[in-house]
C-alpha positions in Angstrom: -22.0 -11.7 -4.2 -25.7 -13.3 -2.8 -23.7 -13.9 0.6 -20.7 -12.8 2.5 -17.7 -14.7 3.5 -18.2 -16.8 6.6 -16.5 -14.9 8.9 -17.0 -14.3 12.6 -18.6 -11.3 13.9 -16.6 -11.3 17.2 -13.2 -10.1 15.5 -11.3 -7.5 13.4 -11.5 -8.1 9.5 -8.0 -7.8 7.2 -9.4 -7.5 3.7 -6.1 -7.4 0.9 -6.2 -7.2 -3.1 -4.9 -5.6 -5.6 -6.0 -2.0 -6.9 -9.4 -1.6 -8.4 -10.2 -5.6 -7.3 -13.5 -4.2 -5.3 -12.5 -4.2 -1.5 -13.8 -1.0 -0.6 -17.5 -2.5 -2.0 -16.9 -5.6 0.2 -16.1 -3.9 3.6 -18.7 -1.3 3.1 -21.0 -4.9 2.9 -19.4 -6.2 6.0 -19.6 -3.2 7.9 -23.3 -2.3 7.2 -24.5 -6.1 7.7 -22.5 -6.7 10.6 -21.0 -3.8 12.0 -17.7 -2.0 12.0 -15.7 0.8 10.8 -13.7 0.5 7.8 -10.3 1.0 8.5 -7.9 2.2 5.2 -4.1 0.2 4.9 -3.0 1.6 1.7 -0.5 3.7 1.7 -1.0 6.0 -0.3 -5.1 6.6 0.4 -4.1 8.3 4.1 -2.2 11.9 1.5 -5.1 14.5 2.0 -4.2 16.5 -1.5 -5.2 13.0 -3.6 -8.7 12.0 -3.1 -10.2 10.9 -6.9 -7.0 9.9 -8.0 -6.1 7.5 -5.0 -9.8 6.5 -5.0 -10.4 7.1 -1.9 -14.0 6.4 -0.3 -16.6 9.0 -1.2 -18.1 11.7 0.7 -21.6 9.3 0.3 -19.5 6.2 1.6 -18.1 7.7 4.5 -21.9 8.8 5.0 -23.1 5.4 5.5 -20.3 3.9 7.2 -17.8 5.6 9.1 -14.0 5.5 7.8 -10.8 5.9 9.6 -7.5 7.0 8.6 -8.1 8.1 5.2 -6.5 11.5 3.8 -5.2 12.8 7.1 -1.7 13.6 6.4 -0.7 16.3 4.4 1.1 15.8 1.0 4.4 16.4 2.1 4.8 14.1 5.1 6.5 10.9 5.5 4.3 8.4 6.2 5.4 5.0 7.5 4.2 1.2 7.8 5.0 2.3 11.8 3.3 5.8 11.7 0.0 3.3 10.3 0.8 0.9 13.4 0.5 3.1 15.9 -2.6 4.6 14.6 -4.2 1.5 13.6 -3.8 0.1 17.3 -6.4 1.7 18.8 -8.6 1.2 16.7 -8.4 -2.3 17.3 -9.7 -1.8 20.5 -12.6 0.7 19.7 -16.4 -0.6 20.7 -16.5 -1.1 16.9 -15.4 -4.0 15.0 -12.3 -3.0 12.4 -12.7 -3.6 8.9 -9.1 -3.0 7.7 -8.7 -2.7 3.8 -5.9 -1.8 1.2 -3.5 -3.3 -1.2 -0.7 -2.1 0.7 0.8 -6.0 1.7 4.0 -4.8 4.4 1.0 -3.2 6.7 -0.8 -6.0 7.3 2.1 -8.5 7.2 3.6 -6.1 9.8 0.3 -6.2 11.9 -0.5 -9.6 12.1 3.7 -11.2 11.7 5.4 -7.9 13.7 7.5 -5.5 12.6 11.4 -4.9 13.6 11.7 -1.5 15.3 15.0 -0.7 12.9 15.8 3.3 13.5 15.1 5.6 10.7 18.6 5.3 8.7 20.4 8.9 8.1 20.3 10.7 4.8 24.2 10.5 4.4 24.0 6.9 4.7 21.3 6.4 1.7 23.0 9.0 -0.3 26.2 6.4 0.1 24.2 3.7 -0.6 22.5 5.3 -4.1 26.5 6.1 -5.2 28.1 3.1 -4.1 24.9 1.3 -6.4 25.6 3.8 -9.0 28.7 3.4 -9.6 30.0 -0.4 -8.8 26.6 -2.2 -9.3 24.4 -4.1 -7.0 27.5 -6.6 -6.4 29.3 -4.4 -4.5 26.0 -3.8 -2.1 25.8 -7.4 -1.9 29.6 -7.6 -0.7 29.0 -5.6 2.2 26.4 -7.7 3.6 26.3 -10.6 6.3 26.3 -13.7 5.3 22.9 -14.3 7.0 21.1 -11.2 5.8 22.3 -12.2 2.1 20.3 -16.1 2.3 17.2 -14.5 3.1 16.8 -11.4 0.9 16.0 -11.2 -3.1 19.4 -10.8 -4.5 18.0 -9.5 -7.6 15.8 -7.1 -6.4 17.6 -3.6 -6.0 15.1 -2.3 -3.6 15.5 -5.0 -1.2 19.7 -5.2 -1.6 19.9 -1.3 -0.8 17.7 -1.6 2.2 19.7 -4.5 3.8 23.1 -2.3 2.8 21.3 0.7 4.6 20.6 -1.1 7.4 23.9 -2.8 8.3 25.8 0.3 8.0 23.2 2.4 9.9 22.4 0.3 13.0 25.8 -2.0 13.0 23.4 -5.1 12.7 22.0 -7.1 10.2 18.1 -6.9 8.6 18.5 -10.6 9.4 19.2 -10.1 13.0 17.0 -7.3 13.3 14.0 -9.4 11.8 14.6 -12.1 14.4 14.4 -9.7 16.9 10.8 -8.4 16.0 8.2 -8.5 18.6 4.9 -10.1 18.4 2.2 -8.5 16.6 -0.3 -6.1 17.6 -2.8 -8.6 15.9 -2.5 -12.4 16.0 -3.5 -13.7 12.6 -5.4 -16.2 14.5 -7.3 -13.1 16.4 -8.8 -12.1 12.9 -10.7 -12.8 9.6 -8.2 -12.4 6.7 -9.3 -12.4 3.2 -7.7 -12.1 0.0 -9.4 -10.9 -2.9 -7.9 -13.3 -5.8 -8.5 -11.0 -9.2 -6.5 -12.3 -12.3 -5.2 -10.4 -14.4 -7.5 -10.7 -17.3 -10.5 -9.8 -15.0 -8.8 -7.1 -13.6 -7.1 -5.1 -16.7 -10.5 -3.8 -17.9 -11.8 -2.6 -14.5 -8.4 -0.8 -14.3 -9.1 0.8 -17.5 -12.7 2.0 -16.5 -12.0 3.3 -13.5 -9.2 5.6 -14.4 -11.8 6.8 -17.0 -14.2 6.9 -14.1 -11.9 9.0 -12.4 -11.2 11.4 -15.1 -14.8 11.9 -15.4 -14.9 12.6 -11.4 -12.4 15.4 -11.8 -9.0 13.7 -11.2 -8.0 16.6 -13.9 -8.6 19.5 -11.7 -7.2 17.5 -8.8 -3.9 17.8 -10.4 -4.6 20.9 -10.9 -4.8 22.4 -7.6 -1.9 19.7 -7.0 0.4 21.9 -9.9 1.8 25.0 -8.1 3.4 22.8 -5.4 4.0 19.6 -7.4 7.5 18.1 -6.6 8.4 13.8 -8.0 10.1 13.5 -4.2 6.9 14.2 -2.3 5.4 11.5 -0.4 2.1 11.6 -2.3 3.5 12.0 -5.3 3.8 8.3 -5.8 -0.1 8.2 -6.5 -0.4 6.3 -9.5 -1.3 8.7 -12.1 -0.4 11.9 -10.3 3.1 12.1 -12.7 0.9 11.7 -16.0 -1.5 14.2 -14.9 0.8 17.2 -14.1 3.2 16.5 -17.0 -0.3 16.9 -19.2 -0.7 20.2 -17.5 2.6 20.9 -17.7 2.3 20.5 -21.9 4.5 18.1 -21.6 2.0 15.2 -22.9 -1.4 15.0 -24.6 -4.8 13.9 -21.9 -4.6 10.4 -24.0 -0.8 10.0 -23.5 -1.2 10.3 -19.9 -4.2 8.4 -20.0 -2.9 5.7 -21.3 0.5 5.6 -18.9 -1.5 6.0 -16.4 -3.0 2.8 -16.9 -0.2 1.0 -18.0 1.5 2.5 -14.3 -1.8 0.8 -12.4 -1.2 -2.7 -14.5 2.2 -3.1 -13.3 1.0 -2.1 -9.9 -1.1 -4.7 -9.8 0.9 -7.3 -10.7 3.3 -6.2 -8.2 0.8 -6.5 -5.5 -0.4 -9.9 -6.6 3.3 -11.3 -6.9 3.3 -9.6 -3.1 0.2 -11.3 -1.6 1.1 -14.8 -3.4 4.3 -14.7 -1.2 3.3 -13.6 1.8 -0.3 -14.6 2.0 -0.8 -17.8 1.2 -3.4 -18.8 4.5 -5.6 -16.1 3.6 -9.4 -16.6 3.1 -9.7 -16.4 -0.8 -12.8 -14.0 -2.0 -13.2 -14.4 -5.9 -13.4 -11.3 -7.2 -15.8 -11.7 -9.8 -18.4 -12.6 -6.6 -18.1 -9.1 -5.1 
């Protein structure tokens, strides 16, 4: 990229994409032409225990430009679209411009559109949820749902149907009724710069492929490593793409080229995921070609 985006200098900067599109390069760019701290919203990046493998900035980037909230919870805490709000507020209002990046879509949808303050929903309740979809289907989920909350959500979508089931049994209300409650944002989308890094597929697959390599070569390996004696599939971190492949390799369980290679595959689907995600839910954004970064 010869220039960057033409974006005001007076205000915060959202910068969204999928994994391994190049947005740590561009708000590194913005920050060191025009000042600002670069501010991480992926949700994954803020696990201390997973730096190479999360990609997370370097020790030389967070030289030259200072970086906030990356890799300062521990492995095994939760770690929540609100625990990032209330961090990510003050920022906002730091002498500093932000320079918020990550492929993480609810965090910035929740800071510029709101989020509903829904309480955490007990354990017995998802552990009734997870039988009741074992064992009569994502029908019978659907059943116990308000009429309202049923129009607006993907039927099809498991994630989304267990949520809203959650929800209603939890709180007595529906996600429907609980979303028109939301309050206004902490940022107005009219109070910032938002740009979308648009990567298509074909572009992206290869970089994906090298930069796994790259991390390899960086010592992702030995990350897992020290990750091994206290590895567990339910932590919080261990939804790092690539963490699973790694440790079942150490475990014997898999050759370095098996994991390799579903590793990959893992960060594909990822990325179509977050690209189905931001052609929802962010259709006013600034686009940024990728292939101009």
């Amino acid at each position: 990229m010869t220039t960057l985006p033409d974006i005001p200098d007076d205000r915060p900067v959202l910068i969204a994409g999928p994994t391994a599109c190049g947005k740590s390069a561009l708000a590194m760019r913005i920050a060191e032409a025009r000042g600002g701290i670069v501010v991480n919203a992926d949700a994954i990046q803020v696990y201390a225990n997973w730096r190479v493998l999360t990609a997370r900035p370097t020790v030389a980037d967070e030289t030259r430009v200072p970086h906030r909230l990356y890799g300062h919870v521990a492995g095994d805490e939760p770690y929540s679209v609100g625990h990032w709000l209330r961090e990510v507020a003050p920022l906002l209002d730091a002498p500093e411009r932000a320079v918020i990046i990550g492929g993480t879509g609810l965090y910035f949808t929740a800071l510029t559109e709101g989020l509903a303050d829904i309480p955490p929903i007990p354990p017995e309740i998802r552990a009734r949820a997870a039988l009741l979809y074992a064992k009569a289907g994502l029908a019978a989920l659907l059943d116990g749902l308000d009429a309202q909350t049923r129009a607006r959500i993907d039927t099809d979508n498991p994630a989304r149907v267990l949520r809203a089931w959650e929800v209603g049994q939890a709180t007595g209300r529906g996600l429907a009724q609980w979303h028109d409650d939301t309050p206004p944002p902490i940022l107005a989308p009219d109070a910032c710069s938002r740009l979308l890094i648009d990567a298509p597929k074909e572009w992206l697959n290869p970089r994906i492929e090298q930069r796994f390599d790259a991390m390899l070569a960086a010592g992702a390996l030995e990350e897992a490593r020290a990750n091994l004696a206290h590895w567990s599939p339910t932590l919080p971190s261990a939804k790092a793409i690539g963490a699973a492949e790694l440790i079942a390799h150490l475990k014997g369980e898999q050759s370095l080229d098996a994991a390799r290679d579903s590793a990959i595959i893992a960060t594909r689907r990822y990325a179509k995921r977050q690209r189905t995600w931001f052609r929802a839910r962010m259709r006013d954004w600034q686009q940024v070609p990728a292939c101009d970064i």
